[in-house]
C-alpha positions in Angstrom: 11.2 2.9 18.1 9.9 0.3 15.9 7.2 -2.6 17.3 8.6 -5.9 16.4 6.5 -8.7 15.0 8.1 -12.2 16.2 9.9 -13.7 12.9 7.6 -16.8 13.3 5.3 -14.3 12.2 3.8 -15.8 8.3 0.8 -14.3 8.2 -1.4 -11.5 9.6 -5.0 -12.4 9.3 -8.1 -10.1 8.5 -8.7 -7.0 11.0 -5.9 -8.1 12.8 -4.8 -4.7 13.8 -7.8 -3.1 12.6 -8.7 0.4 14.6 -5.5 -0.2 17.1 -5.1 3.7 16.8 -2.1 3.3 19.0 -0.2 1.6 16.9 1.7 4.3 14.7 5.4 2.3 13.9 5.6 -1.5 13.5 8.4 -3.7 11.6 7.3 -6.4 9.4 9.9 -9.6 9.3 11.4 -10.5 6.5 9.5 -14.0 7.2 6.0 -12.3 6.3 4.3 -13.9 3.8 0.7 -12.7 3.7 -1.1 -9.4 4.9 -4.8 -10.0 5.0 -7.7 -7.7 4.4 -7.8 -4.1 6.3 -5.4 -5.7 8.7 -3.9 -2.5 9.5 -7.1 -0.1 8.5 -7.4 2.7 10.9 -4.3 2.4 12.8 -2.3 5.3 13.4 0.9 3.9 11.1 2.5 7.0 9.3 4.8 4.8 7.1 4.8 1.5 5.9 7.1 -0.9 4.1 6.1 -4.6 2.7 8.7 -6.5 3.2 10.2 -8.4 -0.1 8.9 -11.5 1.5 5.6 -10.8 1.1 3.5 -12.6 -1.8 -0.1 -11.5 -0.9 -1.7 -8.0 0.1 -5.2 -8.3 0.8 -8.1 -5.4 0.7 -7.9 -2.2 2.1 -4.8 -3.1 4.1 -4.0 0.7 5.3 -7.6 1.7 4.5 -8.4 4.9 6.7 -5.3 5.3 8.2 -5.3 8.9 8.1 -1.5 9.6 9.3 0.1 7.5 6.3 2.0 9.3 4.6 4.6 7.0 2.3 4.0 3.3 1.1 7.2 1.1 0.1 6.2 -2.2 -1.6 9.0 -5.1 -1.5 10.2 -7.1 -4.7 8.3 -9.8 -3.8 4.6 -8.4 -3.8 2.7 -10.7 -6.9 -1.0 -9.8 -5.7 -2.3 -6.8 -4.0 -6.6 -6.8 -3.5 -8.4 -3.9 -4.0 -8.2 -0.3 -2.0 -5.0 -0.7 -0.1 -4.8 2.9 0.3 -8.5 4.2 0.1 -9.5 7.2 2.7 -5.4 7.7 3.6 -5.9 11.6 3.2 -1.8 11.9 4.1 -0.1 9.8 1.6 2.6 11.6 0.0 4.4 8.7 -2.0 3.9 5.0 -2.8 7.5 3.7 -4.0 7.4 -0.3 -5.3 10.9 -2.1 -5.6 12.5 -1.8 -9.0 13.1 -5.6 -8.4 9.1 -5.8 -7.8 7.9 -7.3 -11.6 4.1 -7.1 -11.0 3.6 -3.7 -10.0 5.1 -0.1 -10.3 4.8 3.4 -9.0 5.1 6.7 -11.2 4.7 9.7 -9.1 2.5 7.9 -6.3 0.2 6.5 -8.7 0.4 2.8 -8.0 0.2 0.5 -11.4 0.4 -3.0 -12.8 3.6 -4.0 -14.0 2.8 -3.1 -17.5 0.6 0.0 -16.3 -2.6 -1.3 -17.6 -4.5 -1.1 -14.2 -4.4 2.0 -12.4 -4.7 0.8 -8.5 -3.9 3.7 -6.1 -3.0 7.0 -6.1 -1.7 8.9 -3.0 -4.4 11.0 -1.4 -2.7 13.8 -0.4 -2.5 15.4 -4.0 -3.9 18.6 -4.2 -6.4 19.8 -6.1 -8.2 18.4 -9.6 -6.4 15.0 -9.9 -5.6 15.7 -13.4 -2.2 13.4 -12.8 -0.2 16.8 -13.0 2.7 15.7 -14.4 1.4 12.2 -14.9 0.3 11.6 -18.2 -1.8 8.3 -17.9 -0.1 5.7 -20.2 -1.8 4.6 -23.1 -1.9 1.0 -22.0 -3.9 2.0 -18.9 -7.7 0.2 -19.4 -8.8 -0.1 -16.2 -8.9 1.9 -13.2 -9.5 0.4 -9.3 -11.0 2.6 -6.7 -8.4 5.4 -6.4 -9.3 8.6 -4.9 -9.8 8.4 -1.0 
């Protein structure tokens, strides 16, 4: 069973759900605009789609939420802030839309569009993050804060 937001629903300010532990499942609407900083940052979610509607993710969104284990980001995502994943010890995957032109995902590694910023990486890989089989395109310049 999935917790509903109400479709009137544009934006979900700063800490809005922060530490809500109880909250492991909740649909976005397709009306979501905006996700604010670590609005969802120590909840109990285990997976988590933005919906294409959404423009704007802000910091740390998921931050600490320890039972996250897959990330979907919509086709309409144009900004994501810094650490959306940071300290999420579970994730397995972080898929982006193929529709999605300012960021992409190659084996959980979340990029810029044309993979010149490095901004997450899932935190459940094992060992020496050596991006086994990821080989770390030559365009990538700049790297956010991406081991949890």
């Amino acid at each position: 069973m999935c917790a509903m937001l109400a479709s009137s629903v544009k934006s979900i300010q700063y800490n809005a759900f922060y530490d809500c532990f109880s909250l492991s499942t909740l649909c976005l609407s397709q009306n979501l605009e905006e996700i604010g900083n670590s609005a969802f940052s120590s909840t109990n979610i285990s997976s988590f789609v933005i919906p294409n509607s959404v423009t704007s993710v802000g910091d740390g969104i998921l931050q600490g939420c320890r039972s996250l284990t897959s990330l979907t980001i919509g086709d309409g995502v144009e900004s994501i802030r810094l650490n959306p994943v940071s300290s999420c010890s579970s994730l397995k995957t972080i898929e982006v839309s193929a529709e999605n032109t300012h960021f992409t995902a190659v084996d959980g590694v979340l990029f810029n569009r044309d993979k010149t910023l490095l901004i997450a990486c899932c935190g459940a890989k094992s060992g020496n993050i050596s991006f086994r089989p990821l080989l770390l395109p030559s365009e990538t310049t700049r790297f956010v804060d991406v081991m949890s």
